[in-house]
C-alpha positions as a LaTeX table, in Angstrom:
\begin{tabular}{lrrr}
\hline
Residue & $x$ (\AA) & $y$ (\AA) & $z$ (\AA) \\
\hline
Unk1 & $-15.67$ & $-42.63$ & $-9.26$ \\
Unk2 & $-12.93$ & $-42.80$ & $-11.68$ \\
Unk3 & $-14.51$ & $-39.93$ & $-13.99$ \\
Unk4 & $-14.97$ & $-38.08$ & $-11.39$ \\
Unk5 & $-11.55$ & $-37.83$ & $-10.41$ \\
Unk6 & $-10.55$ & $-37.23$ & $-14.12$ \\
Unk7 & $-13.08$ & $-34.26$ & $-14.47$ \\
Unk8 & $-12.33$ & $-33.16$ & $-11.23$ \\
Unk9 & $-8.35$ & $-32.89$ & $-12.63$ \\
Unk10 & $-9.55$ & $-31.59$ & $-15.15$ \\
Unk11 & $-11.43$ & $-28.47$ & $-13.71$ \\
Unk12 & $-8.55$ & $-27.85$ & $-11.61$ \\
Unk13 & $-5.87$ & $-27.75$ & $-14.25$ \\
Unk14 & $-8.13$ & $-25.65$ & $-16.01$ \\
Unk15 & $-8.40$ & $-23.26$ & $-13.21$ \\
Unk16 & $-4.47$ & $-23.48$ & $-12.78$ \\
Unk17 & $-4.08$ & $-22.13$ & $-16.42$ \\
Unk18 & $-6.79$ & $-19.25$ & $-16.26$ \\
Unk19 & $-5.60$ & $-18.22$ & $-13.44$ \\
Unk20 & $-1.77$ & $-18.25$ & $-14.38$ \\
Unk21 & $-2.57$ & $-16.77$ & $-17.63$ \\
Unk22 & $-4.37$ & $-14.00$ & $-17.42$ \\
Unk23 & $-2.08$ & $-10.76$ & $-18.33$ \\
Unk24 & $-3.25$ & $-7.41$ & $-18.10$ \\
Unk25 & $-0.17$ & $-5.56$ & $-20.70$ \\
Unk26 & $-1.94$ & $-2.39$ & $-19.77$ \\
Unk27 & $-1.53$ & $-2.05$ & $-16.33$ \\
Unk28 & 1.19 & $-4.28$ & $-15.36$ \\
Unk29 & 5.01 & $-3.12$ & $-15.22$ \\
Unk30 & 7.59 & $-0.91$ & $-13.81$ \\
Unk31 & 7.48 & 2.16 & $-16.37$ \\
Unk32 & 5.74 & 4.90 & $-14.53$ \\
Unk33 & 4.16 & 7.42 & $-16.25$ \\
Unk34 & 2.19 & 10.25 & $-14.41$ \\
Unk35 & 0.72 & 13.56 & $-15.89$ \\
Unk36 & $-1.79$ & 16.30 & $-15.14$ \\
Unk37 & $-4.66$ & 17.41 & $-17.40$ \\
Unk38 & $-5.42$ & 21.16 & $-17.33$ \\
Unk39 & $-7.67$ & 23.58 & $-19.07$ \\
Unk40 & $-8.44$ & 27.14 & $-19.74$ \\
Unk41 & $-11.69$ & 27.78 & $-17.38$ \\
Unk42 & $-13.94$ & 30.38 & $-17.74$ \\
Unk43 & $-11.62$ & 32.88 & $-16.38$ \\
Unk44 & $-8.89$ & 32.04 & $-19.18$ \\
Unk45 & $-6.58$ & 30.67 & $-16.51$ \\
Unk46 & $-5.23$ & 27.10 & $-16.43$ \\
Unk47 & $-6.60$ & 24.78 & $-13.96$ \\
Unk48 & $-6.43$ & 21.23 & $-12.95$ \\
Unk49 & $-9.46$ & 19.46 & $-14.78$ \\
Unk50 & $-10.36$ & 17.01 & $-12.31$ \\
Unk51 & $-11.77$ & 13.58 & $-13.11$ \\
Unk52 & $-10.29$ & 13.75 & $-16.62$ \\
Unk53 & $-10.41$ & 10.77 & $-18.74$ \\
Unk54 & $-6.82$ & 9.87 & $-19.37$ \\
Unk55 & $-6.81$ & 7.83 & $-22.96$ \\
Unk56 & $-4.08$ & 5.78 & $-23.61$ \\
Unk57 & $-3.28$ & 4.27 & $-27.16$ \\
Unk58 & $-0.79$ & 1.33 & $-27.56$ \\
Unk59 & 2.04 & 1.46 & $-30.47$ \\
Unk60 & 0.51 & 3.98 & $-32.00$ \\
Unk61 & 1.41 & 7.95 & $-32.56$ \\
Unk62 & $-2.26$ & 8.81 & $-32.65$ \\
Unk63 & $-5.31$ & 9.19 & $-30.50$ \\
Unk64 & $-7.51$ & 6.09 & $-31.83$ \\
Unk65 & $-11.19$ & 4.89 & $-31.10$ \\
Unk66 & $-11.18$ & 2.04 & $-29.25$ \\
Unk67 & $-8.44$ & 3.24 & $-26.77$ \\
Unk68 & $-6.28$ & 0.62 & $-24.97$ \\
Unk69 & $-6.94$ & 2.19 & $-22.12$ \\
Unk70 & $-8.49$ & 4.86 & $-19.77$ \\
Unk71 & $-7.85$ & 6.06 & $-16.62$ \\
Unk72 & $-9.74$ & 8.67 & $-14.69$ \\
Unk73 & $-7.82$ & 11.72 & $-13.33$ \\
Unk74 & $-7.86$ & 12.13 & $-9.41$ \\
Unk75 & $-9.77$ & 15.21 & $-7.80$ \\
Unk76 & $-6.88$ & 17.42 & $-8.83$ \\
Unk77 & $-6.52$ & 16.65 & $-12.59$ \\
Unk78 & $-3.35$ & 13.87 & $-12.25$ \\
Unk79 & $-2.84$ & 10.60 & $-13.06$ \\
Unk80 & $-0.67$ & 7.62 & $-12.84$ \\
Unk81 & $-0.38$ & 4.80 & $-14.86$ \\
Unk82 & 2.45 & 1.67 & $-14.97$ \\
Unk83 & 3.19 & 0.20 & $-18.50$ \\
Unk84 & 5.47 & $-1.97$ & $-20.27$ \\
Unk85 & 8.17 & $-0.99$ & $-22.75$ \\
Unk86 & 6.36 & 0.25 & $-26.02$ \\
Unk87 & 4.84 & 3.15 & $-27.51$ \\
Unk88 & 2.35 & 5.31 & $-26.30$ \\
Unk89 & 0.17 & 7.92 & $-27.25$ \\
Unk90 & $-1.77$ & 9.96 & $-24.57$ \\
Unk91 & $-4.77$ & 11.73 & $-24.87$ \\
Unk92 & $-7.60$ & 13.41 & $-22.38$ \\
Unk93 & $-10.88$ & 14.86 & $-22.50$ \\
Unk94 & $-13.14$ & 16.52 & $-19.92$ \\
Unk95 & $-16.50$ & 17.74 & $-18.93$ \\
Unk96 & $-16.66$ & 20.88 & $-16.56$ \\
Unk97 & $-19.09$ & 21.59 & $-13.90$ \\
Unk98 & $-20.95$ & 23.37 & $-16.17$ \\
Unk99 & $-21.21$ & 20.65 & $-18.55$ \\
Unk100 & $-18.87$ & 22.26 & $-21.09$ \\
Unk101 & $-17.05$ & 19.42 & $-22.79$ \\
Unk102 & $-12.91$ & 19.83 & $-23.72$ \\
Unk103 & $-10.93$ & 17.22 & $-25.43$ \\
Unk104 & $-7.04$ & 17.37 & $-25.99$ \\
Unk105 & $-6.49$ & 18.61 & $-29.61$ \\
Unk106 & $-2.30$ & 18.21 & $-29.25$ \\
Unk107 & $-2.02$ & 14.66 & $-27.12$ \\
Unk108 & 1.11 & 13.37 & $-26.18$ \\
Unk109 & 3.46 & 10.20 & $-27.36$ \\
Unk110 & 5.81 & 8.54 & $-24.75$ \\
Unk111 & 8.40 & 5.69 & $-25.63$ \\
Unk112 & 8.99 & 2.89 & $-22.63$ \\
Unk113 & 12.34 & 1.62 & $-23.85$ \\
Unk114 & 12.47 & 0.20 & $-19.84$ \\
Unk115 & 11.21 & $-0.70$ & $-17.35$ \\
Unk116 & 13.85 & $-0.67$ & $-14.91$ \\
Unk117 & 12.32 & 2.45 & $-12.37$ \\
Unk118 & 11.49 & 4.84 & $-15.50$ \\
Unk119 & 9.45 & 7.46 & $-14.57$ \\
Unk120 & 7.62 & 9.84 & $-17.64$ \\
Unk121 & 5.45 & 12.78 & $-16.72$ \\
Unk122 & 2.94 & 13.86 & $-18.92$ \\
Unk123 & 1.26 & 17.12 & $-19.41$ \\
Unk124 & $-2.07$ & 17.02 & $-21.32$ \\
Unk125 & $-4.16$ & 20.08 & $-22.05$ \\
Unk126 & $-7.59$ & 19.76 & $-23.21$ \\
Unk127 & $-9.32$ & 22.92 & $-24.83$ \\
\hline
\end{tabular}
């Protein structure tokens, strides 16, 4: 009965600390930062590119492979995303209806130095 008990603390401590400890940096925070992601269509005029994926790179000034993190673009080619002071570079790429792939050449770098109700909008193009 005793050991029970004990494991049973155990477990639940356990749980306590998991639970308490798991931090998402990516996602958690006051910085907003929202954007659009646009492209040239076939008609040579920009237009939202909807259901872009949005990649984000922590403290870095380059698109790299793994990304941090990547969001998907609503119907209408925008995103939002809420991040922690640091530095950011954001990238996009897309597939058309069409099945024509475009990927940002130029992405964009943003620096959260606060969190206190900053708001950064982004404009990504992908080509």
């Amino acid at each position: 009965m005793k050991s029970f008990a004990i494991i049973s603390a155990l477990l639940l401590t356990g749980l306590f600390f998991t639970i308490g400890c798991n931090k998402d940096k990516y996602t958690k925070g006051a910085a907003r930062i929202s954007g659009a992601v646009t492209y040239k269509n076939s008609a040579g005029t920009s237009a939202a590119a909807p259901y872009a994926n949005v990649h984000v790179n922590y403290n870095s000034s380059v698109a790299k492979i793994p990304y941090d993190l990547t969001v998907v673009a609503d119907a209408n080619g925008k995103f939002m995303v809420e991040l922690p002071t640091g530095n950011y570079f954001f990238s996009a790429d897309f597939t058309d209806s069409y099945g024509f792939y475009y990927t940002a050449i130029q992405g964009t770098a943003v620096n959260i130095n606060n969190t206190n109700d900053q708001v950064t909008t982004v404009a990504i193009i992908v080509q």
